[in-house]
Every structure is written in C-alpha cells, then in structure tokens.
N, C-alpha and C positions, 0 to 999 in steps of 0.2 A: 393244630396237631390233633390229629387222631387220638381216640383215648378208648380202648375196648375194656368196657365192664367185666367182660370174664374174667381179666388177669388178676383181676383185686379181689383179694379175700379178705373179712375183717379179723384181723389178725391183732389181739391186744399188744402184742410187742413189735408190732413196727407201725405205730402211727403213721408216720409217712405214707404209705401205701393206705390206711384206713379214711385218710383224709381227701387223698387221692382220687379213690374213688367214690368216696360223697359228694366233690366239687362233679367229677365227669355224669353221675350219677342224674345231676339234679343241674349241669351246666341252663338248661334253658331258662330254670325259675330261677338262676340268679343272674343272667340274661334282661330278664322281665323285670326286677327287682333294680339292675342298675338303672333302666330303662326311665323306671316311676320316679326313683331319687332324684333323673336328670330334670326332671318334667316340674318336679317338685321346686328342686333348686332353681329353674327358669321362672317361675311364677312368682316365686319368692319373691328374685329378683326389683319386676316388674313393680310389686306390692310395694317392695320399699322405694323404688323411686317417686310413684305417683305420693305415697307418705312423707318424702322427704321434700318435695314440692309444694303439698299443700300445708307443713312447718314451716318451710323457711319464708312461703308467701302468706304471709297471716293476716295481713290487711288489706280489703278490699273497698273498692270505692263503688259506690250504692249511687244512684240517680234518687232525690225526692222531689217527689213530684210537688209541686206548690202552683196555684193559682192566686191571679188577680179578679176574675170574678167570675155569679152563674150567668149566662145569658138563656133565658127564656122564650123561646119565640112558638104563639100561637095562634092560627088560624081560627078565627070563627067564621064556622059556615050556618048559611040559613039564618040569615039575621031579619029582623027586621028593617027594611029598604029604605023606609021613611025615616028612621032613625038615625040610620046610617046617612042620610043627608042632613043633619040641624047639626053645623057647627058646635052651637049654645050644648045641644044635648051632650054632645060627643065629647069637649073640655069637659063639663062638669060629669060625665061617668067616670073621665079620667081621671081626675080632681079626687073625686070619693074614693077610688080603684086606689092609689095612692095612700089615703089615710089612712082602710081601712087596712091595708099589709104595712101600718106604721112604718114606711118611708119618712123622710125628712124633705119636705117640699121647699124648694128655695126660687122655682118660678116657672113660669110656662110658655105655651106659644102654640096655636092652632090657625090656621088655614080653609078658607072654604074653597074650593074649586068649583067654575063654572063648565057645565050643567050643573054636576054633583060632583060628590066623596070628600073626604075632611083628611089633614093629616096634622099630627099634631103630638108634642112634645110636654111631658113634663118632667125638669130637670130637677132633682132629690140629690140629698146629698151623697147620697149611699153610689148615684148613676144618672140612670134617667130609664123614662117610660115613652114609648111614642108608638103611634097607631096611623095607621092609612085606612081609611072605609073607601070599598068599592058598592055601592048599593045600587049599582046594574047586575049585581052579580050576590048579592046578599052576604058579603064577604068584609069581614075587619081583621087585620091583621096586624096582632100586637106583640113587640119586643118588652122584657124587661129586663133590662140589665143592673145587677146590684154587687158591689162590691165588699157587701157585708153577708154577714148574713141573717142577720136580723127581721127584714123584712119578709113579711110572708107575699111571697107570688105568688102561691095557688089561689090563698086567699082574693090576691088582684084578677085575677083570671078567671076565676067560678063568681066574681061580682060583677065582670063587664061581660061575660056571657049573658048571664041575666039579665042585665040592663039593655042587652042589644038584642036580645031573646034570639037567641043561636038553639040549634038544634043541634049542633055536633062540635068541637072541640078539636083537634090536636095540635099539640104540642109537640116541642125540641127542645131540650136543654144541653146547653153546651160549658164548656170550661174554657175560658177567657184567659190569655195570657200567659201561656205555660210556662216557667219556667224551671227549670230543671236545674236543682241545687247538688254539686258533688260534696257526698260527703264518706269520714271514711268509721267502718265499721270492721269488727276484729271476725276473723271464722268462728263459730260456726255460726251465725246469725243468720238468719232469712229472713227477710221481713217484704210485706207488700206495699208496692208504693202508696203511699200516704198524701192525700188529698185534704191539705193547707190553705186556708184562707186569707190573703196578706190583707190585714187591714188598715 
C-alpha cells in the first residue's frame, strides 16, 4: 500500500496518524532492521546446534601411539677395506659396540664370506645388533634394534665408526611395531600423540 508523507501531519491528538507516518516515513530502515534480526536469528540458530552437538558428544576416542622399539640403521662409508674383511676384527668391534651402549649381551654369531665381507649378529636382550661389511666398496652397514631404552646407540655407532675408520655416517631411525591404543578422553582435551615405549 502506498503511503504519501504529505497527508500526515504530527498532530498531538491523533497519534494514529503521528505513528503512521513515522512507520511510512522511515518504512526502509525498518525494512533493514527486520532484514539484520533475520540474519541474526539464522546464525544463532546455526551456533546452537553446532553447541548442542559438541555437549551432547563429549567423549572422544584419541589413538596413542605406543611402540615396541627404536630401530636404528646406519651406513658406514669409507671405511677401512682391510678391516672390513677380519671376521676376528669385526665380532669383537661388535662385542665392544654392544657393552659400551650397555646392552645385555646374551650371545653371538659371525660369518666370513669367501672372497671377502663379514656378517654377523649380536643377540642382547634388550634385541639385537648385526652388521654386513662390503670392503669392495668400503661399506658396513649396521642395524640396532632395542626394545628398551636404555641402551645407548649413538654411543654404538660413533664406536664402530671408529673402529672401522668411516668417513661419513648416516643414519635412520625408525619406530618398530606401532601399535595404536584407543583410548577415550572428555572435550576439550588436545593432546599429541605420545610416543610409549612397551617394555
């Protein structure tokens, strides 16, 4: 309905008409104004159900990460050649490589290979340690796997470098036996998976 401003004058004794035309007056900004309430009241909306979701589900189930052990594996390059063939030598660097990262030694076993290169195990309780020497190629490559963590590896690894007089070093270390424990945790919790050592 049409509504022409001229006709209304503000008249104390007939409100009706004074009201009248302050609604035709000002029709757009309350136009605009229902516009915002709707907008308001949709978001609202929205607000309370994602609230009412994250109430009613209050308990969440987390994955923690636990492992069964570290395994270490490192390549020594540039070793000495001659080294890298004496069986005799290459047990006993192992042997020492073993006490000095206080392992629990509970036996062993080495191999000599004809031409050359050695390969050879030593079983701990914590795992075990074992090494293959290529000394065509000035190369020994050693695993340490330990299920605790007690024993020092680096310590084992900066000893048979040495002893094999490597020029270069690297290394992998990996997490052994994932397994993935559900467990359950209330909101609002974050936490990062947590790296467990089953011993």
């Amino acid at each position: 309905m049409f509504c022409d401003k001229s006709n209304y004058f503000y008249n104390n004794d007939d409100k009706r008409k004074f009201f009248t035309h302050i609604f035709c007056s000002n029709r757009f900004i309350f136009k605009k104004l229902k516009l915002f309430i709707l907008f308001l009241l949709h978001f609202g909306i929205i607000f309370l159900y994602i609230d009412a979701n994250l109430f009613l589900d209050r308990r969440k189930i987390v994955m923690i990460k636990k492992i069964v052990g570290k395994h270490v594996l490192a390549d020594l390059h540039g070793c000495n050649s001659e080294l890298l063939k004496k069986v005799e030598y290459v047990a006993d660097s192992m042997f020492e490589a073993a006490r000095i990262s206080n392992a629990t030694i509970v036996g062993k076993f080495f191999k000599q290979f004809d031409p050359w290169g050695v390969s050879g195990v030593i079983v701990i309780a914590e795992s075990h340690i074992s090494i293959h020497t290529w000394p065509e190629h000035g190369l020994a490559s050693v695993d340490y796997f330990s299920c605790s963590e007690e024993p020092n590896i680096k310590a084992a690894i900066d000893y048979l470098a040495e002893a094999f007089e490597a020029q270069n070093v690297e290394t992998i270390e990996a997490s052994r036996g994932d397994l993935r424990v559900k467990k359950i945790r209330n909101i609002p919790v974050h936490t990062e998976p947590l790296n467990e050592m089953v011993i």
